[in-house]
N, C-alpha and C positions, 0 to 999 in steps of 0.2 A: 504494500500500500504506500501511496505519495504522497506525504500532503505538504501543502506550503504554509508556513508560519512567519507572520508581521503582526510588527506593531507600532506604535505612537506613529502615525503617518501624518499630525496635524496637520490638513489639508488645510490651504491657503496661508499659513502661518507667518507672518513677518521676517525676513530672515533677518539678521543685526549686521551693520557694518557695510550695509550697499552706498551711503550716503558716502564713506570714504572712495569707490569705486567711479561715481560720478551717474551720468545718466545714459554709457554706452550699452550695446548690444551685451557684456558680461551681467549688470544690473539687470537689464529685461530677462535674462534667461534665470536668473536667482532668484527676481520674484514669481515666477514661473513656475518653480522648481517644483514643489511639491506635489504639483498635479502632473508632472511629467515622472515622476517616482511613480505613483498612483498608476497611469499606466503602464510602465515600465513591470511594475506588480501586477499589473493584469496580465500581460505577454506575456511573462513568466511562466504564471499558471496556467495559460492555456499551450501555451509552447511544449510545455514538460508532459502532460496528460497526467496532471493532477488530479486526484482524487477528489481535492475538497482543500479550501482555503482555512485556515486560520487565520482570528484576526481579535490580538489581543488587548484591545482598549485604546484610549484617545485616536480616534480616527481623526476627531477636527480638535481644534483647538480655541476652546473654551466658549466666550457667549459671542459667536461668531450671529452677523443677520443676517448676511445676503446668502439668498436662496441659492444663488448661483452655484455657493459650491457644495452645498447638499445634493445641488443636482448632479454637479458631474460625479459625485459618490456613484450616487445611484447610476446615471450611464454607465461606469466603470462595471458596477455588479451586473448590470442589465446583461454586459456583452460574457459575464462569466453563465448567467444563468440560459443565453444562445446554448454556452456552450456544455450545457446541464453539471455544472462545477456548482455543487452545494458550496455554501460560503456560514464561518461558523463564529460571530462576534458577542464581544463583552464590550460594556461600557468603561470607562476607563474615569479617570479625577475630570480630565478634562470635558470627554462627554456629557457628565454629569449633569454640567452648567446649564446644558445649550436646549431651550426649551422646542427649537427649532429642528432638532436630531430628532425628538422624539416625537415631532410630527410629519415625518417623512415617509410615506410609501416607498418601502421596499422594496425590489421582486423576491419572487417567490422560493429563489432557490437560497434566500438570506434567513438565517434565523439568528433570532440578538435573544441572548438571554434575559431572562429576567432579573430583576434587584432582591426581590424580597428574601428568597433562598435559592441556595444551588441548584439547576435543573440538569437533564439528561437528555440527550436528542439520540435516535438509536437509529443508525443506516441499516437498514437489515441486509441489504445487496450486495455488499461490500464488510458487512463484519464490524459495522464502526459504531463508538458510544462517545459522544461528547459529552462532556461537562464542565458548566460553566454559571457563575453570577458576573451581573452588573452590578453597576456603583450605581445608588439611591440619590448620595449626595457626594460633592466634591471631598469631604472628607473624613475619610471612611479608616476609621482606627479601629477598628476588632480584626482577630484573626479570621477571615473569613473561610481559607485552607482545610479549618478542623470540620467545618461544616459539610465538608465534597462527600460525597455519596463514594460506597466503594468501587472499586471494579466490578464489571459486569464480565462474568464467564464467559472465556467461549470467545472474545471479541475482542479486536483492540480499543485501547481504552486511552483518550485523551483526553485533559485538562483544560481548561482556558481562568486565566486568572490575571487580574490588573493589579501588581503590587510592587514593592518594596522588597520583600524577604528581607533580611535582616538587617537590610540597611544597605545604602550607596550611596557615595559621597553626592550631591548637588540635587538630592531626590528627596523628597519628601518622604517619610516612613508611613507610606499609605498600607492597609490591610497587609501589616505585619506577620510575617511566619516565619517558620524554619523550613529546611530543607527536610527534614526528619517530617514535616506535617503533611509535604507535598507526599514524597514516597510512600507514608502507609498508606496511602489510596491505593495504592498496586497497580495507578494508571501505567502505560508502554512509557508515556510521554506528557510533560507538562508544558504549555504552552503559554511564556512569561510576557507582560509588555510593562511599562513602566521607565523601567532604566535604558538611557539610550545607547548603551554600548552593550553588545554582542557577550552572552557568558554562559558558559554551560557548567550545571550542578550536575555532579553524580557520572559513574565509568561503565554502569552494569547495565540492567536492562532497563532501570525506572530510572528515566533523564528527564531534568527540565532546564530551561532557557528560557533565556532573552534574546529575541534576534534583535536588539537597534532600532533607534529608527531608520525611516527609508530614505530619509535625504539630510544630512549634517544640515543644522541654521548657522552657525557661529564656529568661531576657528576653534574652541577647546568641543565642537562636536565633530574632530577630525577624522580623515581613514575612511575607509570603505564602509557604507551603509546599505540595505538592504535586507531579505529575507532569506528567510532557512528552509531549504530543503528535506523533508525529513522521510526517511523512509523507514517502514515498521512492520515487522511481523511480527507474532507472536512469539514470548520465548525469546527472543532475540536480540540486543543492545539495538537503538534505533541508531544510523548510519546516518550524520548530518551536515550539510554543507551551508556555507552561507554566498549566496547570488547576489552580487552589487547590484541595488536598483537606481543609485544616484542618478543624478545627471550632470552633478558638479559636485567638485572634493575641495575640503576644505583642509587644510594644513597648521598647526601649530607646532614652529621647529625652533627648540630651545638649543641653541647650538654655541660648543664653547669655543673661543678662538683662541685658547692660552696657547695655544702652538704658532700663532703668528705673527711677525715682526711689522708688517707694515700695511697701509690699506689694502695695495692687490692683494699679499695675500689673505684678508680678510676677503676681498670680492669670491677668491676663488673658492674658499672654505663653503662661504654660505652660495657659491654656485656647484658644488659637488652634491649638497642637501637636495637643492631645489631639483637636481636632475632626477636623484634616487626619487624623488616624490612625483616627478613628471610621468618618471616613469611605471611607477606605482598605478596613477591614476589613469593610462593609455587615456582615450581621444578626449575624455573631461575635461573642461576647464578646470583648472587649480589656481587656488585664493589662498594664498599662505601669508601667518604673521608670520615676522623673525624676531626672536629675542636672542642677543648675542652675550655671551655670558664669561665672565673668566678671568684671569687674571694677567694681562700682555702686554708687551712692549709696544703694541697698535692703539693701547688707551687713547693715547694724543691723536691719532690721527682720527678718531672718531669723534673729536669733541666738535667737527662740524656737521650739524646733523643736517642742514640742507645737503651739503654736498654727498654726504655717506646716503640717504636718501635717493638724490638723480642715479648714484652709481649702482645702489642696488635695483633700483627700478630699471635699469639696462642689461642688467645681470639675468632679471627675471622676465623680461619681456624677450630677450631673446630663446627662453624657455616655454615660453606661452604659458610664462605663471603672472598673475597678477597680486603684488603685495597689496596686503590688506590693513596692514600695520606696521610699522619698524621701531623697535625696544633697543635700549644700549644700557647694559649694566655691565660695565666694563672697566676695571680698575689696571692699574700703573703699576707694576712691580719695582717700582725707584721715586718712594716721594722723595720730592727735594729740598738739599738741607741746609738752604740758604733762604726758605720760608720763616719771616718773621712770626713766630706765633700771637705775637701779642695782638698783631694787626690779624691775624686768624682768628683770634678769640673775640676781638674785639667786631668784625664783619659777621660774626657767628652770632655774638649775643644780638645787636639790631635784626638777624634776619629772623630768628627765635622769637624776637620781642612782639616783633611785626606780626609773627604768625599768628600769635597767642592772641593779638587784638583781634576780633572778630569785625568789632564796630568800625575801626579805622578801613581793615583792608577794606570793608561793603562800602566804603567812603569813598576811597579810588577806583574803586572797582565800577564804580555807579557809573559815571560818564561813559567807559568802555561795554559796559553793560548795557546801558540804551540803545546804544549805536549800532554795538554787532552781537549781544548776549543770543538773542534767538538764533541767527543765523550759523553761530556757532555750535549752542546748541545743538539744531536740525544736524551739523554736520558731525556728530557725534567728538566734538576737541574739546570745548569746555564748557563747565555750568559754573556761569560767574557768578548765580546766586548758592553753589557750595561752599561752605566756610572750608571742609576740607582741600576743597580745589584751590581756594583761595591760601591757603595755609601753606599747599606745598608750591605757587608762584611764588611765594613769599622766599623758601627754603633755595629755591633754584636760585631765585634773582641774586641772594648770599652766595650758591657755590658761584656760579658767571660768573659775581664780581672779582671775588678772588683771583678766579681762574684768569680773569684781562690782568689785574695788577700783578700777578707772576711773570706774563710774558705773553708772547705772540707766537713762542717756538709749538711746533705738536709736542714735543716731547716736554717743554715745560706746562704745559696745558691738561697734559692728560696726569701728569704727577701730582701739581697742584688740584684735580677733580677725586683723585687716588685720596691726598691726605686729609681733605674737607669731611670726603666720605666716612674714610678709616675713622676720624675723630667724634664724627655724630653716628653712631648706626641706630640709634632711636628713629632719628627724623628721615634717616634712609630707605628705612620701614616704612615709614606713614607714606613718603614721597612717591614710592612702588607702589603702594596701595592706594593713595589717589589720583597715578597715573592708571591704573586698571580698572 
């Protein structure tokens, strides 16, 4: 037996970070995307001669209005139900919301479980028993797992369930379980959605998963996205692969450069990455952040970040990757020790003073704020009404200064950036975290 397994497909879903990309033909295909996953998941299934679709929760994404994209759902199921492919869903946190999902006409080869308790649907033709609840409401904290009805003899025996299990980083602990809860079901196969990265619990013959979502939104939902092939007989370890549905891959590549002495070979290092990932992704477009990280004698030459900027954007364009972002956390292994400290401490304490004023900086910040606060905003750079954003211009405008009164040279630039750092790492912290 075949069957396909997906999940969190939020159809239509915002993706983050197109405002840096601008408003070329890359943008139009990313807010596209999710509906071209969607069919990408249809082809799938019908390509393969699958048995019967899995589909384990947030189909859309939250209290979405427009009709339009309930409808192309439904078109997508229409052309599985042509091709008499039962289709087998759970509602998910997100579905929850959407009072518009749950007034949608189906077809007929769709069945959505119910909320109140776990239900069964039994393919007699084919040997097959699903089981499966929806979510009532957005959020749904009992173990819902303990409730699943057992195995049914005789027959393969599938799961569908919208959770958490024991927890993953960036997810919410929605209908919490163990692994240990899923497997005394004695189902072949538990079929996870919730967490967006791809994971298989369990070696023997009671396996469950999460196959990801179908299309990456943002650069930390990097890598290959898509659905799980799974095949099952009775008796038997289920046998599973995962089918990229994407249409474009997103990259975040934390990359160190302590091995390089000068900007080329920083270009070259972070162009050796972009290719492994070019390659990764064959005909996709690819959206990668770079974060450069380490401890080099190329410090200095990075402290121009327009020009480190153009040159990686030529690096990546001749890749057919598009950066999405570029991070520099990159220190000087030689601060210099003809650094007055006194004048260090003393450009340290005003930029610290400044920070801590909440009231002053909204003060300077006000005229800059009227003028281009929205526009910058929209383009995802700065919210001049955060005191935190405000706090670490404050912290930079201190390292810059220092970094001009040391000198003009790279190599005195990036030492002087090196010993600013090394001497605050409190505020070096806050500054990472409210440039993210």
């Amino acid at each position: 037996m075949r069957l396909v397994h997906a999940a969190d497909v939020h159809l239509d879903s915002p993706l983050r970070g197109l405002s840096r990309l601008g408003d070329g033909a890359l943008a139009d295909l990313l807010r596209q995307a999710t509906r071209r996953a969607l069919e990408n998941l249809t082809e799938l299934t019908v390509a393969i001669g699958a048995d019967g679709l899995l589909l384990a929760g947030d189909i859309y994404d939250g209290e979405w209005r427009d009709y339009g994209t309930g409808r192309f759902f439904v078109e997508q199921m229409g052309r599985l139900h042509d091709e008499q492919i039962p289709v087998f869903l759970v509602r998910g946190n997100h579905d929850a919301q959407s009072e518009i999902a749950r007034s949608l006409s189906l077809p007929p080869n769709v069945t959505v479980f119910g909320a109140d308790e776990a239900g069964t649907v039994v393919v007699d033709e084919i040997d097959l028993a699903v089981h499966g609840q929806s979510y009532a409401t957005r959020d749904v904290e009992t173990n819902l797992a303990r409730a699943y009805p057992d195995a049914i003899g005789g027959m393969v025996n599938v799961g569908l369930l919208h959770t958490a299990v024991e927890g993953a980083e960036g997810h919410a602990l929605y209908a919490p379980c163990t692994v240990d809860d899923l497997t005394r079901t004695g189902y072949d196969y538990f079929a996870l959605g919730h967490v967006h990265t791809h994971r298989i619990f369990g070696d023997g013959e009671r396996v469950a998963a999460f196959s990801g979502n179908l299309q990456g939104r943002h650069p930390r939902e990097s890598g290959p996205k898509g659905a799980l092939v799974v095949e099952l007989e009775p008796g038997r370890a289920p046998v599973i692969r995962l089918e990229p549905c994407d249409v474009a891959r997103w990259a975040s590549l934390r990359i160190d450069v302590a091995a390089c002495r000068t900007l080329d070979d920083v270009l070259a290092c972070v162009g050796g990455h972009l290719q492994v990932t070019r390659s990764d992704a064959g005909a996709r477009p690819v959206v990668a952040r770079v974060v450069l990280v380490g401890t080099s004698p190329a410090a200095g030459a990075l402290t121009d970040e327009e020009r480190l900027r153009e040159e990686l954007q030529m690096v990546a364009a001749g890749m057919a990757v598009s950066l999405e972002k570029i991070e520099v956390r990159v220190a000087s292994p030689h601060p210099p020790a003809s650094v007055d400290p006194e004048l260090m401490a003393t450009i340290r304490t005003a930029a610290d003073d400044l920070a801590g004023d909440t009231d002053r900086l909204a003060a300077l910040a006000g005229p800059l704020e009227r003028e281009v606060g929205r526009a910058l905003r929209g383009a995802g750079l700065l919210d001049l009404n955060d005191p935190a954003t405000l706090a670490d211009l404050a912290h930079r405008a201190g390292a810059g200064l220092f970094t001009r009164l040391v000198g003009d040279g790279e190599d005195w630039c990036g030492s002087a950036r090196s010993a600013w750092n090394a001497t605050a790492p409190s505020r070096g912290a806050v500054s990472r975290s409210a440039r993210d």
